[in-house]
C-alpha positions, -999 to +999 in steps of 0.1 A: +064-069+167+082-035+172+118-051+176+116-070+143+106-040+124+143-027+133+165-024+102+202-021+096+203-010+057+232-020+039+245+011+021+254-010-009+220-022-018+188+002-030+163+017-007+128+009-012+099+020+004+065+002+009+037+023+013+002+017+024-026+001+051-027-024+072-025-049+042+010-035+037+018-040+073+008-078+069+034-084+040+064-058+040+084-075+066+079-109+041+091-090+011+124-077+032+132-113+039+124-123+005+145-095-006+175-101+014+205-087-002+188-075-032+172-043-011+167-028+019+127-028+025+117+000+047+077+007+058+066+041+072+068+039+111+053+051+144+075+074+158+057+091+187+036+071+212+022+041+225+028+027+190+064+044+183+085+017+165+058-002+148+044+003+111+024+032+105-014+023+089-011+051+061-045+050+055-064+069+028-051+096+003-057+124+025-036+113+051-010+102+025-010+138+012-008+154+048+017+131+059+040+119+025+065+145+031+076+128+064+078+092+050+096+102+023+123+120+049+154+126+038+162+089+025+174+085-013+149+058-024+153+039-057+116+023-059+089+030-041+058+009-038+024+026-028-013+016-024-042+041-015-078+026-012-097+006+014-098+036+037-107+060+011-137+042+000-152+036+037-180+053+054-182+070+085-204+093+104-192+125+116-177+110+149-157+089+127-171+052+135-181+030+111-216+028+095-234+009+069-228+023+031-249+045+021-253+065+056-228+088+072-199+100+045-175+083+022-135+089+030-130+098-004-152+094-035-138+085-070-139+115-081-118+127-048-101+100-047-087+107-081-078+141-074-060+131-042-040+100-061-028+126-086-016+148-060+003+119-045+019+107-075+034+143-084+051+142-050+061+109-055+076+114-088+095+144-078+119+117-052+134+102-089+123+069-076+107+042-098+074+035-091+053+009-084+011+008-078-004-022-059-041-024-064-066-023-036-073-055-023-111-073-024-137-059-004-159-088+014-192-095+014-205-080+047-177-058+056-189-033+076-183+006+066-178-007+028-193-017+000-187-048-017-169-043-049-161-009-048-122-015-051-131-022-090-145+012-091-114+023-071-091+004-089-102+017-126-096+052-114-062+039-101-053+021-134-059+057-154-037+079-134-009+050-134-009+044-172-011+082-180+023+083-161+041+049-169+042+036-131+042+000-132+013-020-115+010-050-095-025-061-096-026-078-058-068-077-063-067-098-096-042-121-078-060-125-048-094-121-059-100-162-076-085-175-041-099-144-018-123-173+005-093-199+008-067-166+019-094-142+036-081-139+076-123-143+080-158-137+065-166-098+062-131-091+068-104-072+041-072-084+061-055-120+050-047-147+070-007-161+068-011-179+035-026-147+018-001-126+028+030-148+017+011-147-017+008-108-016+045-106-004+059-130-032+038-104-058+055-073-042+089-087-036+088-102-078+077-065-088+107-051-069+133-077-083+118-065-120+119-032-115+156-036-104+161-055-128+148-036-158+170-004-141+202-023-130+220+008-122+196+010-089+214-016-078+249-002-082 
């Protein structure tokens, strides 16, 4: 995997960035082919250890607020696409692991999860990038450490903070969501199998072209 998350960017096209989980791991490298020659796609990467050249998991907002200034780096980046969620709404006990809802902790609550989403979004406006929010992806029946449902909870918090601030949204849940059994990688489980992440990549790549699109001078 690590070799083909190598990128030579062509200076001539814009520079976007995709950040977010493990769900953005499974489709960024599909929207980079399907945006050949339009952009060049880049993910937040590993740089130190046993993982160092593979796609970083940028889990929940608090590690997106500790770490953002380092993904950003020092790259110019004409749109940026971001997602915050699954990992803020799962519970944990205090060595971390996994427990049942309810027992243990939550990452993030709405209420911080909003407060941490905000802070995001300042930072993220301050790169001059356009912006684009992908929803949080269906949670399962029977996944362990979260609760079924909760990404609509998560989700209408999202949708606030987004429309107060004119970011665009792709809406991967509602997309997803009618088809989630046929595209889910297994019962209980929020990852996609190859099918669903070709459809979440062809929803990314299409908000990218419009975005472009709508602010052709990106492209120059």
């Amino acid at each position: 995997m690590g070799s083909s998350w190598a990128l030579v960017p062509n200076p001539k096209l814009p520079n976007v960035l995709i950040i977010g989980d493990s769900i953005s791991m499974g489709y960024t490298l599909l929207v980079r082919q399907q945006l050949q020659g339009i952009a060049n796609v880049y993910h937040p990467m590993n740089e130190k250890g046993a993982k160092a050249g593979q796609p970083a998991n940028c889990g929940s907002t608090d590690r997106g607020i500790k770490n953002m200034d380092a993904w950003l780096g020092n790259t110019t980046w004409q749109v940026i696409v971001f997602n915050f969620g699954l990992h803020d709404l799962e519970w944990h006990d205090a060595a971390g692991a996994y427990v049942p809802p309810g027992q243990g902790k939550q990452n993030a609550p709405p209420d911080l999860y909003e407060k941490n989403l905000r802070q995001i979004v300042a930072r993220l406006e301050k790169t001059g990038a356009k912006l684009i929010w992908a929803t949080t992806t269906p949670v399962p029946a029977n996944s362990f450490g979260r609760t079924q449902g909760d990404e609509v909870i998560y989700n209408k918090v999202a949708e606030k903070i987004m429309k107060e601030n004119n970011i665009a949204i792709d809406d991967l849940c509602g997309i997803v969501t009618p088809r989630f059994s046929e595209l889910e990688h297994s019962p209980g489980n929020v990852h996609f199998n190859n099918e669903g992440y070709k459809v979440l990549a062809s929803s990314v790549a299409e908000s990218i072209k419009a975005i472009l699109a709508a602010h052709s001078t990106l492209a120059k």
